[in-house]
C-alpha positions in Angstrom: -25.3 -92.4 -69.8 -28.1 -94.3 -67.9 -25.4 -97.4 -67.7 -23.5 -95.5 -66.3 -20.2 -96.4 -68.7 -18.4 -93.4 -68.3 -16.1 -94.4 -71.6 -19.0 -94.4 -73.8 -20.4 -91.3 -72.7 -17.1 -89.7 -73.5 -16.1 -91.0 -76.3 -20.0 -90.6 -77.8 -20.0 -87.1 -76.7 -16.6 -85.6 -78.2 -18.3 -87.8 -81.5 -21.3 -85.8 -81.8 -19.4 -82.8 -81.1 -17.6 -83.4 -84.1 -20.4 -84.1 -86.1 -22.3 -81.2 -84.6 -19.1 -79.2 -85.7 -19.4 -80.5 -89.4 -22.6 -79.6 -89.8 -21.7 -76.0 -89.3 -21.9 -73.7 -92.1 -18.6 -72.1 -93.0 -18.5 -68.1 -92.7 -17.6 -68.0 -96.0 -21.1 -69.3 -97.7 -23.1 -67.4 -95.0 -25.1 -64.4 -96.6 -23.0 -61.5 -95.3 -25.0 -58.2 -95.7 -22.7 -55.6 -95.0 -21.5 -53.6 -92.1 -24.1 -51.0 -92.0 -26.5 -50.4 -89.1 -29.6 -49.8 -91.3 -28.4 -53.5 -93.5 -28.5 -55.5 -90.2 -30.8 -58.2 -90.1 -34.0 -57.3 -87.9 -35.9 -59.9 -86.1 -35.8 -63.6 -84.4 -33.9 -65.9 -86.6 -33.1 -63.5 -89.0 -29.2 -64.6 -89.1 -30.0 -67.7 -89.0 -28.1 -69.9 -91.8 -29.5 -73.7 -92.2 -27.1 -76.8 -91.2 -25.0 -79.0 -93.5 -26.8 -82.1 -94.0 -24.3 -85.0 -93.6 -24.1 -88.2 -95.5 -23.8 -91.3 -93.9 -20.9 -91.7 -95.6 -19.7 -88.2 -94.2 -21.1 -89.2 -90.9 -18.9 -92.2 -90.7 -15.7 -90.8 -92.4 -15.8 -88.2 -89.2 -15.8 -91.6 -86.8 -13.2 -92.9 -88.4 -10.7 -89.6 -88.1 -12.3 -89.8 -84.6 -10.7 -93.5 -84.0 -7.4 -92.6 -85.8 -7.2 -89.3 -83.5 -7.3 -91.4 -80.7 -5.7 -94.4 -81.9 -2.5 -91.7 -82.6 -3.0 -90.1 -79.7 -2.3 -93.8 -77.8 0.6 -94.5 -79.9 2.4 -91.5 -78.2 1.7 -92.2 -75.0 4.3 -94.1 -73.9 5.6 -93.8 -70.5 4.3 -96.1 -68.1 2.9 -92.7 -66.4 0.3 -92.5 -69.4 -0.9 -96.2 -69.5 -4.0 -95.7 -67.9 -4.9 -92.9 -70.5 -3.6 -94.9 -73.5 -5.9 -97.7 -72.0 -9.0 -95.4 -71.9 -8.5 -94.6 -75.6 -8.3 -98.4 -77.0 -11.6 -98.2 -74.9 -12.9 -95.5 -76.2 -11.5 -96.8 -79.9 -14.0 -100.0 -79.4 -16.8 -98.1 -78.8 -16.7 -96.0 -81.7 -15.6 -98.7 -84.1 -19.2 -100.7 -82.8 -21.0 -97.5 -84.3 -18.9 -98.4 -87.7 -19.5 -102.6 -87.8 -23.2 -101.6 -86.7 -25.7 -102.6 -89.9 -27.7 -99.1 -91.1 -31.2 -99.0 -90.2 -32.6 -98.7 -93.8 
């Protein structure tokens, strides 16, 4: 953001919202505890649920659907009217796929 590379910033951004997304716990394996005023949970945090913990492996399976998205979503665009958008998603594409050739930090 402080570069000021306004491809990054979007492509990073949409990332981490869907890694944010997959972190989410699904309704079904929250605790439900039934409809009744007097079984509501009472207090801060009480319906709170804690985040999926993602793998790296996870993390960088969601990257990679996040290339493909976009690399599919180029592929269609293919009027000369859409060039400049296809463009921006190679862009984007090689941004992402840094985050993938990148060694871990272990």
């Amino acid at each position: 953001m402080r570069a000021r590379d306004k491809v990054a910033v979007r492509a990073l951004r949409a990332t981490l919202a869907a890694l944010d997304n997959a972190e989410a716990v699904s309704v079904g394996a929250a605790e439900l505890r039934g409809v009744a005023l007097e079984a509501s949970p009472v207090g801060a945090g009480a319906t709170e649920a804690v985040r999926r913990e993602l793998s790296e492996d996870e993390m960088a399976d969601i990257v990679r659907a996040e290339i493909t998205e976009r690399l599919d979503a180029a592929e269609k665009l293919t009027t000369p009217a859409h060039a400049d958008r296809a463009a921006q998603l190679h862009e984007e594409v090689v941004v992402l796929r840094r985050f993938l050739d990148a060694p871990s930090a272990e």
